[in-house]
N, C-alpha and C positions, 0 to 999 in steps of 0.2 A: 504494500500500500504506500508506505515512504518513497521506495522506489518512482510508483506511478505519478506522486505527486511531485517529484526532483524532477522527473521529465516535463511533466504540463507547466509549471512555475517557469522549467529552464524555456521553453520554447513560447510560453508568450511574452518571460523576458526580452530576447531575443526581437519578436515581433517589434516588441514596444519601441526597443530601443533602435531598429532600424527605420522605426517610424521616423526618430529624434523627439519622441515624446521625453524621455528622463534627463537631456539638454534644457529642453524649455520647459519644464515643471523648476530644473533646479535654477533655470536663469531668473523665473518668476519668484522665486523664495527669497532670492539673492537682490529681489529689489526691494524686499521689505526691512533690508537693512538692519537685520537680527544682529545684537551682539553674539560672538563667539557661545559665550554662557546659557543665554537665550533659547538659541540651536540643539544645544544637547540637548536643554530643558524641552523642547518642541520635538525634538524626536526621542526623548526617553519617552514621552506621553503616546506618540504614535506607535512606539514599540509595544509598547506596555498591552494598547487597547488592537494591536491586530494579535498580540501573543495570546488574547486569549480567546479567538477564534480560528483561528488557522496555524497548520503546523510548521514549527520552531523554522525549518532549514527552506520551505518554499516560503517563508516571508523573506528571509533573508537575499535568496536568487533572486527575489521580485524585487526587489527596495534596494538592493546596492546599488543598480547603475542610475540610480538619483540619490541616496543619501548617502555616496563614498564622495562625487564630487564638491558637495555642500562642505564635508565635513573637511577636505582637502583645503576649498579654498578659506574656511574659516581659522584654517593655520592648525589644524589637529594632525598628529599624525596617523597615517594610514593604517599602521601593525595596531597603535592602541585604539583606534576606534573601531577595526573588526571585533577583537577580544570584547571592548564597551558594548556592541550589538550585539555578540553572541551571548553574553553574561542576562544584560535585561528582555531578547526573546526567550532565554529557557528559564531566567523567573518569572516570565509572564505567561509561560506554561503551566505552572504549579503554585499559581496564585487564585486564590477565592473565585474572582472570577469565571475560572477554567470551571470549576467543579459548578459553579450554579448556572453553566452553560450546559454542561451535562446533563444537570439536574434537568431542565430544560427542555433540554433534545427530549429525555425520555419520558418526558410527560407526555411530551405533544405527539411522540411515537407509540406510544402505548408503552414502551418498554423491548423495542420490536430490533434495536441496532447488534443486540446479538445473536437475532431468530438463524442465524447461516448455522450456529451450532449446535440447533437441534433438526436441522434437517435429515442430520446422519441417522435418529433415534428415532423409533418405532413404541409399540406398547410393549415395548418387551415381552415377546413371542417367545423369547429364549427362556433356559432354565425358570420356569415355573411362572412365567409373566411377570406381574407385579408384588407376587406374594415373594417369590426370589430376590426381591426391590430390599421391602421392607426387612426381610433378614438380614442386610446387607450393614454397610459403613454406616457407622452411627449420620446423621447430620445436625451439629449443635447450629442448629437457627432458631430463630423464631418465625408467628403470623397473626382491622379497628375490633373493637368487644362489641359481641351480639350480631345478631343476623341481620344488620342492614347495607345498604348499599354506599355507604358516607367511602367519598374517598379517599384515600391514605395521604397523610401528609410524611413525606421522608426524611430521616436522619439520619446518621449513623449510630451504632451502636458497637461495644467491641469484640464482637464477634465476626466483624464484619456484613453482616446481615443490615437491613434497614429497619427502623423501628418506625412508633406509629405513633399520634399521640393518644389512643387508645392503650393504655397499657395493662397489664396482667391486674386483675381485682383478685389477692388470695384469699377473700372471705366469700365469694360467690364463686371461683375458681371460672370468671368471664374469660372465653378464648381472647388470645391476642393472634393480631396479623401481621407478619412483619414480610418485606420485600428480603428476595437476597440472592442481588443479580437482578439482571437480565428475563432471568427462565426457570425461577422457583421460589415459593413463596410457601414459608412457616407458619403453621396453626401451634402457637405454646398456650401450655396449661401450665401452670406452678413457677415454682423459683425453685424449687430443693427436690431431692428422692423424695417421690411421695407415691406410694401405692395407688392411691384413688386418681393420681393424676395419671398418673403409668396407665392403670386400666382404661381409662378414658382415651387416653392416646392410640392404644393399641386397640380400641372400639372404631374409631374413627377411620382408624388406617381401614380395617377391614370395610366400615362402610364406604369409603372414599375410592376403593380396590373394586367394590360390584359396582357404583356406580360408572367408574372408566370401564371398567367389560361391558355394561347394557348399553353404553354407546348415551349415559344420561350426563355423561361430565369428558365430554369430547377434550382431546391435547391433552390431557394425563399423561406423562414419560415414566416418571417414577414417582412411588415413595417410600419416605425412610422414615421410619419411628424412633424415639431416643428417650428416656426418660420421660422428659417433659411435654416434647413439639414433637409433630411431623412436617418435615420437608417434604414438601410435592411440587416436580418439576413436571414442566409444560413447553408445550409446542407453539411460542406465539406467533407462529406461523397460522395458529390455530384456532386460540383462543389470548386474550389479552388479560392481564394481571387484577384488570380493573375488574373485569368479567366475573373471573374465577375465583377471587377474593370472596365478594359475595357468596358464591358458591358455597366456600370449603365452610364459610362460620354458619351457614343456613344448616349443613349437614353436621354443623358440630356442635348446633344449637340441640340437636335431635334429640330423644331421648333413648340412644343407644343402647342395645342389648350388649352387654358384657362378652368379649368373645371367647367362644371355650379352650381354655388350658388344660394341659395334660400336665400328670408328674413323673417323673422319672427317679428311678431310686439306681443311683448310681454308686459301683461296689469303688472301695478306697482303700489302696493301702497305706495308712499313715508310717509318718518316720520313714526311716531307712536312705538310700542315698536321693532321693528326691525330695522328700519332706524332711530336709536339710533343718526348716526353722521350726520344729517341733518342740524340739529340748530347750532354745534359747526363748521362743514366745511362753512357753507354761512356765518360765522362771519367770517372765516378764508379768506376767499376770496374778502371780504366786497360788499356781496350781502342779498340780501333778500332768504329766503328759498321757495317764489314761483319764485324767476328767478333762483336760481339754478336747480330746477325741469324742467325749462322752458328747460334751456341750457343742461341740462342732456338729457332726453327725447327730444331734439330736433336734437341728435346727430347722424347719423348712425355707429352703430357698426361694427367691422370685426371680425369675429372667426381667431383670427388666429392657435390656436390648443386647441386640447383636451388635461387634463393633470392635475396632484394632486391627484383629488380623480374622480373616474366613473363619464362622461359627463362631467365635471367641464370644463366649456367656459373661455379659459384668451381672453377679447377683446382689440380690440387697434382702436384710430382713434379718441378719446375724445379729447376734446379740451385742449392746455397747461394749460387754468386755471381750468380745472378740476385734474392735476395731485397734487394727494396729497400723502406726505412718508405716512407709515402704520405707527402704533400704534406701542407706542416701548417698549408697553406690552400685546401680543394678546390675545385675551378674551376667556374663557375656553370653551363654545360652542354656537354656531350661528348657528340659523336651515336653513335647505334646503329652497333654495329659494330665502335669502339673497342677494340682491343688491348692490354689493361695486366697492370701487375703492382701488386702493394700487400699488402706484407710479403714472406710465402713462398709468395704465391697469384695465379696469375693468372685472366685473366678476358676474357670477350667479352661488351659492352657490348648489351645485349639491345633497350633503347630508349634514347632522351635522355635524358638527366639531368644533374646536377651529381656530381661526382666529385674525392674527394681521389687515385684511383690516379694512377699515371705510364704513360703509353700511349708503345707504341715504334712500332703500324701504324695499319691499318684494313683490316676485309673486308668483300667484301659481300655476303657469306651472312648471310642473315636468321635468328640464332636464335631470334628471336618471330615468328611472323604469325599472326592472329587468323583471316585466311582462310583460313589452311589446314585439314586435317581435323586435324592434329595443332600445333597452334599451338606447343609447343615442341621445337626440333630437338632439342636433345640432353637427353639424361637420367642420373640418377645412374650411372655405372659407366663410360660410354661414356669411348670415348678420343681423343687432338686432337693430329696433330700440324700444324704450320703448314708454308705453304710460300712464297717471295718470288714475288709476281707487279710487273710492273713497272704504269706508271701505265694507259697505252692498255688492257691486260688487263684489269685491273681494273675501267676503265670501261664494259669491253664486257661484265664479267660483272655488274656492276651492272645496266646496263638489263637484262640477261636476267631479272635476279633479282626489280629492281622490275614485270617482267611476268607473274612469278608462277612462272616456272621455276625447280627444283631444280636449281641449279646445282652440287651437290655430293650424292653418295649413299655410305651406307656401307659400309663392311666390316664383316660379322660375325666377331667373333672370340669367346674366352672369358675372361672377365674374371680 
């Protein structure tokens, strides 16, 4: 695109100046009898107001061959007045201006100047549609309160997402709307881990998931449930931000059925060389390493999202004396499997990697496999609770497992 625009800049350049237009623009300036001083003042202002619509290097190809000669004859020298031109174009790029011209553009476009990158994207046909979506990478966004049509005023916020001045009510738990980008837009519920806010989330996704299949909420790309919000990206090729805002708070106004959760009772074997921090957490706590097993495994878990790495469960619902800070040096790689906690959260290590948590087991229920039809086991809502298997068990439900048997099914419950 810079490219394209160094060619058009350079060739009406060009034009102009064989016209002898930037001769007689700069002859005419030269009889206004500007002091030296004056001049820079007169073209730092013209810098300043074309830097913040057009870009940095085709104002420059346009404007030299009138503002080199001005500054020439005004006794400047030539090397420090490029440096003085290039310096106040590109902070006239990255000045206030710039951004409420943006701001701007995307009103008046719907939001539409980055529709080229969802033209690659479909309803996701692939791996299980949209439900494959929402098992996916967390999205910490957000998305005015209540199901009307008022349209979003924008700000930033630090997530990068855009806020609204509609913001989250925690005593009616009112959806917020928030922009983020171009071609997705957040429904948040809460401020902190909250169960009832989780379930609501994870109510919404699935109503938001039939509506894009019945063809009742057209441009749906994806979404991603997290804790709090759902991110749902869009085709505004399709449909427009203004459109579909309304849309997602109408359906999240609803009074949504709870979607059904399953439990899983996944075998553990605590201690040994993977449940590394067993021995150091039960001093930490001042227990024995069979009552923190007890109180661990005694615990029921909550998925509240998928998110980090494929499958990777963050649970919530351990008890405050299981909340431990993480390592505040994370160990370079911890196999799949892995059993931790880290903060108020625990966790089942999906593949290898490196990890600041503190592991207390290992299991060897695979919650990633790529070969299966459903590559991840558990999903937002589902429930966990663990149970001790000793070492010989374990080893025998591993090979079962690395043979590609489910060695574990769930229970359907209601979340």
């Amino acid at each position: 695109m810079i490219g394209l625009i160094m060619i058009g800049a350079m060739f009406l350049s060009t034009m102009i100046g064989y016209l002898g237009v930037p001769r007689y623009i700069a002859t005419e300036i030269q009889s206004w009898g500007m002091s030296p001083l004056m001049l820079v003042v007169v073209l730092l202002i013209f810098y300043v107001l074309l830097g913040t619509v057009m870009e940095g290097l085709g104002i420059i190809v346009m404007t030299l061959p009138i503002t080199l000669p001005l500054a020439v004859a005004a006794g400047y020298d030539k090397v420090w007045f490029g440096i003085f031109l290039v310096i106040v174009v590109e902070m006239a790029q990255i000045t206030p201006p710039v951004g409420f011209n943006l701001t701007v553009i995307q009103r008046l476009t719907g939001g539409q100047h980055g529709a080229h990158h969802a033209r690659h994207h479909a309803l996701l046909p692939h791996h299980g549609g949209l439900r494959a979506a929402h098992r996916g990478l967390p999205g910490h966004h957000r998305l005015p309160a209540g199901p009307d049509t008022r349209q979003l005023t924008e700000v930033r916020s630090p997530d990068g997402c855009g806020s609204s001045r509609n913001e989250y009510d925690p005593v009616t738990m009112t959806p917020s709307l928030l922009p983020c980008g171009d071609s997705a837009l957040t429904v948040q519920i809460g401020e902190s881990i909250d169960a009832e806010a989780n379930a609501r989330i994870i109510a919404l996704a699935e109503a938001v998931e039939e509506a894009a299949r019945s063809g009742d909420l057209a441009g749906v790309l994806d979404i991603v449930p997290t804790y709090r919000s759902l991110l749902v990206r869009y085709d505004p090729e399709r449909i427009r931000a203004k459109d579909l805002g309304p849309r997602l708070l109408e359906i999240a106004a609803r009074p949504l059925a709870a979607a059904a959760g399953r439990l899983w009772r996944i075998p553990c074997l605590y201690g040994g060389e993977v449940g590394q921090d067993l021995q150091e957490m039960a001093r930490m706590k001042g227990l024995s390493p069979e009552e923190l097993i007890a109180l661990h495994s005694g615990t029921d878990y909550r998925v509240f999202m998928i998110g980090f790495a494929p499958g990777f469960a963050y649970l919530g619902g351990q008890p405050e004396i299981l909340h431990t800070p993480r390592l505040p040096k994370p160990r370079q790689n911890i196999p799949r499997g892995a059993v931790g906690i880290g903060g108020q959260q625990g966790n089942i290590n999906s593949v290898a990697g490196p990890s600041g948590w503190r592991f207390l087991g290992w299991t060897p229920v695979r919650s990633f496999d790529p070969a299966r039809a459903e590559p991840f086991l558990f999903r937002a809502g589902d429930h966990i609770r663990f149970h001790p298997v000793g070492p010989e068990e374990a080893r025998a439900l591993e090979a079962r497992s690395a043979a590609g048997e489910m060695i574990v099914t769930p229970e359907e419950i209601r979340a």
